[in-house]
Steps between C-alpha positions, in 0.01 A plus 500: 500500500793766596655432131159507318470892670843601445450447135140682476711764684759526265268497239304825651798732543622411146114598362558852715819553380344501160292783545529857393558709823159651690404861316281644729414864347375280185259304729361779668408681169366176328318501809329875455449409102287210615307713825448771214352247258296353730348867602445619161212185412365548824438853399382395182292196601337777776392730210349196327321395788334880571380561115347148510344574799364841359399351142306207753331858699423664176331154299289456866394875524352492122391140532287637798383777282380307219257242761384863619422624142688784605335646825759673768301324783415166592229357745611304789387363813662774681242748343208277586588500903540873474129565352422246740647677806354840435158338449505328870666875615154663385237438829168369417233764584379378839063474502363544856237219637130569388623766285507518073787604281423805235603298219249197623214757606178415251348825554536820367662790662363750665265753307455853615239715344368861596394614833167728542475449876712737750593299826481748752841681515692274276398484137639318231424537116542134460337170646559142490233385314249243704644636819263789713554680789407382870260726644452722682832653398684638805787815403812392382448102453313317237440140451459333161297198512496243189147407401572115479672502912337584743681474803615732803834373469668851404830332406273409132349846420692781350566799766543874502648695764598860529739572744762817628781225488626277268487127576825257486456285201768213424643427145416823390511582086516939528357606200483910369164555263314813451661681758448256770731235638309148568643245771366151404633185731338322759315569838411184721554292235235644204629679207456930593538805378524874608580841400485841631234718399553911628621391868314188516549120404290251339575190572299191293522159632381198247369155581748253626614232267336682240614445110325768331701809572852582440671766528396747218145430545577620897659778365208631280235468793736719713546769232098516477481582867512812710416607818313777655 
């Protein structure tokens, strides 16, 4: 064994003698021929890679276009939950017990037609029609009965009252006419109504739960009225 590795011995230092002596400044600048190589097709193979990329953009963008014939915007589900959303945002309009909605009401509104009677100090040009005074008529009040109830439940007649001051009405609509500013809201519950007449107030109380006035018809009754 000790001759066998003396010979392969001997036969490696006569193979290194052989060789042309180490040139290192050679190798290093093969070496930065290759690393430059090597850099430039990256660079090139990068710039292939971003205009097939774009050209991919570009065929999907007008591919999109054509299955839209064209239009800039597109339905989607996104839209859908949106309409959606603002529908459940918008409340429901809330109907008390025992009571009727406008919109569901089968009769006709309210009619008023000429007045020829004077009610003691307050008179008014205009009437609901099938509705007559109380009597007798005491100063300052009047009460409007309908000719189909009859009933001394106040809370379903219409009534007049003339008073010094003004009574506290809630949701109030202010509304300037003819000179004269009209307060319509509500008072215990009933749709009213009052202005000021000289140094006095009229206020007009309707039926509760009623569905034939609103609040031009209100209006209109008041601007008939004055008081003495």
């Amino acid at each position: 064994m000790d001759d066998v590795r003396k010979m392969l011995e001997g036969f490696a230092d006569d193979a290194a003698d052989g060789l042309p002596p180490a040139d290192i400044d050679a190798d290093v600048a093969r070496g930065r021929r290759a690393l430059r190589r090597i850099k430039r097709r990256r660079r090139v193979t990068g710039v292939l890679c971003v205009a097939a990329v774009s050209a991919a953009v570009l065929a999907i963008g007008n591919q999109v276009k054509w299955w839209n014939n064209g239009s800039a915007e597109v339905a989607t589900g996104e839209t859908e939950k949106t309409a959606t959303a603002s529908e459940a945002a918008t409340p429901s309009p809330m109907i008390a017990e025992g009571e009727e909605s406008i919109s569901t009401y089968a009769g006709p509104m309210v009619e008023l037609v000429a007045n020829q009677q004077p009610w003691n100090t307050i008179g008014c040009t205009l009437t609901p029609k099938g509705w007559t005074p109380e009597t007798p008529i005491p100063p300052n009040r009047v009460v409007l009965s309908g000719t189909t109830v009859r009933t001394t439940d106040v809370a379903t007649k219409v009534v007049l009252q003339a008073a010094s001051q003004a009574r506290s009405l809630t949701d109030v609509r202010v509304v300037d006419a003819d000179g004269k500013t009209f307060h319509i809201g509500t008072l215990n519950g009933r749709l009213a109504g009052q202005v000021k007449l000289a140094d006095r107030w009229l206020l007009v109380e309707l039926p509760a739960g009623n569905a034939t006035w609103n609040d031009e018809s209100l209006q209109r009754f008041l601007a008939s009225c004055t008081v003495n």
